[in-house]
N, C-alpha and C positions, 0 to 999 in steps of 0.2 A: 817629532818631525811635523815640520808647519803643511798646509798645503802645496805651497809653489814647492818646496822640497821634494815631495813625493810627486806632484804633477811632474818635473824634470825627470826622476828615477823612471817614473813610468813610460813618457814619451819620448823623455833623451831627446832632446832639442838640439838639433847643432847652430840656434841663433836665437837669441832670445831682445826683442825690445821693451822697453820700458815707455808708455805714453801717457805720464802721469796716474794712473790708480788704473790701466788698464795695461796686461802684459800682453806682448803677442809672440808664440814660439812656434817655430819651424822644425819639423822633425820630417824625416823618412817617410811614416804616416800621415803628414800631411801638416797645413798650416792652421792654429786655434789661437783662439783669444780669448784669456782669461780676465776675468773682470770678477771685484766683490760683489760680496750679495746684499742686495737692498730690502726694504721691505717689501715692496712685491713682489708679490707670488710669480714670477714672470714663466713658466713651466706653464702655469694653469692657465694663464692668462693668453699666452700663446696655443694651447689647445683649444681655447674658449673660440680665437679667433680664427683657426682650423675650422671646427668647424662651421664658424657661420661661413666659409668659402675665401677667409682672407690669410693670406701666406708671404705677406713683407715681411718677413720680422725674419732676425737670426735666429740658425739650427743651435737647439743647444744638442750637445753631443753628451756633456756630464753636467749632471746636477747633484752627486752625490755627496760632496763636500759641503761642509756646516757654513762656512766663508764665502766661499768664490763660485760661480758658474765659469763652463769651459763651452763657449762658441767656437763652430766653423765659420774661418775666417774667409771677408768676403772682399773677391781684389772693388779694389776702386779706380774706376777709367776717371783722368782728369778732363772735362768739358767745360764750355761757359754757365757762366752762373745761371745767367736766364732762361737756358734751357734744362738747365738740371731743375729748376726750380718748377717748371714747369711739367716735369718728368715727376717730381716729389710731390706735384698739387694732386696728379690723376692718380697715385695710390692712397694721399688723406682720401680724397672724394670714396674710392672706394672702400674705404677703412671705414668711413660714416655711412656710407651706402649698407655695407654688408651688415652693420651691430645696430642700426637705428632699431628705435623701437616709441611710441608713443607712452607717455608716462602721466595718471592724474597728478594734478598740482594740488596743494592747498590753496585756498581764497584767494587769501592775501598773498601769493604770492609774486603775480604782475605788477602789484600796487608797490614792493619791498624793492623790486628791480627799479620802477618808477622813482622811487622815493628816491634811490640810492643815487642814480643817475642824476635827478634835478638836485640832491645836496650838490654833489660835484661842479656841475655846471654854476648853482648859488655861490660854493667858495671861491671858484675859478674868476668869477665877473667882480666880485668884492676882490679878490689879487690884483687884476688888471687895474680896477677902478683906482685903486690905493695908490700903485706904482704910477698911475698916471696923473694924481692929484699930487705927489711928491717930485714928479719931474718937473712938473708945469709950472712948479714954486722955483725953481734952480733958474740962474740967470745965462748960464749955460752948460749945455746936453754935452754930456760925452759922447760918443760916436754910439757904442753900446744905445744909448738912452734915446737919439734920434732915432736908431734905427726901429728902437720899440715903440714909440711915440707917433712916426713916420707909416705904421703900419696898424697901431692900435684898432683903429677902427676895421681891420680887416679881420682882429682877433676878437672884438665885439659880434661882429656880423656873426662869425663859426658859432658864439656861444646860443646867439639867438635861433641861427637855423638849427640848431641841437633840440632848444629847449619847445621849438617849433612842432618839428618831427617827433618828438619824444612825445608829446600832446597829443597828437596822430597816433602814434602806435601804441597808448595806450588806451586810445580810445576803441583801437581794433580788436585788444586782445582783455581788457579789463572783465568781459562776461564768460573767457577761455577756463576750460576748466583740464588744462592737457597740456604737453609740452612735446615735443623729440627729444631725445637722448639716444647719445650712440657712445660709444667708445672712443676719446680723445686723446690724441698721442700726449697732449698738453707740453711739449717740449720741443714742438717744431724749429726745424734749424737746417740748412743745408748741411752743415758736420753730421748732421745726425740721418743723411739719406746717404745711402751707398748705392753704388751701381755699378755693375759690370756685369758676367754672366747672369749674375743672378740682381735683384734689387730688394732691398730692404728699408725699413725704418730703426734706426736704433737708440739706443739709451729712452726704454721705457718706466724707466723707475716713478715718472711723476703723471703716468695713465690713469687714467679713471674717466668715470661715464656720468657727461654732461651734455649739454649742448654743444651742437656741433662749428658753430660758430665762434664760440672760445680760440680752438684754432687756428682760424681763417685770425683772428685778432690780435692774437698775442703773435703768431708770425709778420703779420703787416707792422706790427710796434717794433719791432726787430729790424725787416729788411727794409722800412716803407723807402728810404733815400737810397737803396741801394740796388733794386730791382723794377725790372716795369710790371706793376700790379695790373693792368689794365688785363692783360692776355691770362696772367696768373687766374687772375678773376671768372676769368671768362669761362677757361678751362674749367673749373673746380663746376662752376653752375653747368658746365655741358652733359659733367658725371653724375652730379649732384646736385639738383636743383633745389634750395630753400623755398621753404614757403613764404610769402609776401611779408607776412612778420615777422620772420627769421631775418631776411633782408634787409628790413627796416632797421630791427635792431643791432646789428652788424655796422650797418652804411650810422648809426649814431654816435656805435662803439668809437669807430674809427676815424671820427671826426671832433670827438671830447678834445677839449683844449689843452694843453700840458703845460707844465710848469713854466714859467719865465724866472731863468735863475741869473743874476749878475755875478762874475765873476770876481777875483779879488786884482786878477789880470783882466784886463779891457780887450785885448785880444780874442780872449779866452770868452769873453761876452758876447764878443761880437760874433764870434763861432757858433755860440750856444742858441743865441736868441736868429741866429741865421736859420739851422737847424730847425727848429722850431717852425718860424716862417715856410721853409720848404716843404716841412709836412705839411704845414696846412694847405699850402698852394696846391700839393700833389694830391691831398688827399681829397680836395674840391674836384680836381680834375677828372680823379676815379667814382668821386659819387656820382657828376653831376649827370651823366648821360642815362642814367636809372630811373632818375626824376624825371628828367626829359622822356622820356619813352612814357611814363607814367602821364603827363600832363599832354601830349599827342593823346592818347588814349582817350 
């Protein structure tokens, strides 16, 4: 008898859903959702964060099974995005607030983030450079190719205020011999916040403890054209305020250049490389008032 077999004899569900590799079943006893088991240890992980004082995460009810974990199921109210999002930012904040913890670095290891950052920015300016020595020979631009060509210099400008600020901040942190680390949900997503009586973070299979700014990043590469970061922002430092080169290197993070891809459909280009533009437009808009404040100062 598999799990879910015996999980049904024992709870007798009178409804059971199926939501891709997670089941949800309703019983008399109440409502659970079973999910496989990953490699983290999520039991421990979830005590761990007990108790440093932090309690988003789902109850697990059964851990006994070799396969599956069995959660209490948590209803979800449907709200606007930008407020759920906002509601998701002040539990990360606290999630980083309650597990931080200062950590010695190795030497070199500001130098290996530095390094890593200016290849990036190196390959990126050699892409653009290429793409635009190859349009400028064409005797005419497809729409795609004006629109990259028509804005080039604004995707020059981003690489150089990158590689600008990346100067700066390693000039601040190059004699640092420490870093913060907290506990990173590393898989931020509004799917992955629940809210209703209770509130949660879920699906932490890909957690582990780094810098707390990873999150604040890899969620902005996710929603950047689809929510207002500005207040998100704001939020997150009201709970959790970074240190100045925490900030620095976040606001560089999130300003790196991204790929310029032409499509095989021109449509399809012109969507892509729009994209593209919007983040960087949007994501000047959200750094620039931190420099500003900085340069007042």
């Amino acid at each position: 008898m598999n799990s879910l077999e015996l999980i049904n004899k024992l709870y007798k569900p009178y409804r059971i859903t199926k939501k891709g590799v997670t089941t949800i079943i309703e019983s008399m006893d109440g409502k659970y959702v079973v999910k496989p088991k990953n490699e983290k240890d999520e039991n421990s992980l979830f005590k761990y964060l007990s108790h440093c004082g932090f309690n988003h995460f789902p109850t697990i009810v059964d851990e006994s099974r070799s396969d599956v974990l069995i959660y209490k199921y948590i209803d979800n109210i449907d709200y606007p995005k930008d407020q759920k999002a906002i509601d998701m930012i002040k539990v990360v904040a606290s999630l980083h607030s309650k597990t931080s913890y200062r950590s010695e670095v190795r030497e070199d290891k500001y130098k290996e983030i530095y390094n890593n950052i200016k290849s990036n920015l190196n390959y990126s300016k050699d892409e653009y450079n290429k793409l635009i020595l190859e349009i400028e020979e064409k005797i005419f631009m497809s729409p795609s190719e004006y629109l990259f060509i028509r804005n080039s210099s604004k995707l020059m400008n981003q690489i150089a205020f990158c590689e600008s600020k990346l100067d700066e901040w390693y000039e601040s942190v190059k004699e640092k011999r420490e870093t913060r680390i907290s506990v990173i949900h590393n898989n931020l997503s509004l799917d992955h916040y629940l809210k209703g009586e209770d509130e949660a973070l879920i699906s932490w299979g890909n957690s582990t403890n780094d810098s707390p700014i990873l999150d604040i990043y890899n969620f902005y590469e996710k929603e950047a054209l689809n929510l207002e970061f500005s207040s998100i922002l704001k939020e997150y430092f009201r709970y959790f305020d970074l240190d100045e080169d925490e900030k620095n290197l976040l606001f560089i993070l999130l300003c790196l250049p991204h790929k310029i891809d032409f499509k095989s459909n021109e449509l399809d280009s012109c969507m892509n490389i729009g994209r593209t533009l919007d983040y960087v437009f949007k994501t000047e808009y959200l750094v620039r008032p931190y420099y500003a404040i900085d340069n007042e100062e």
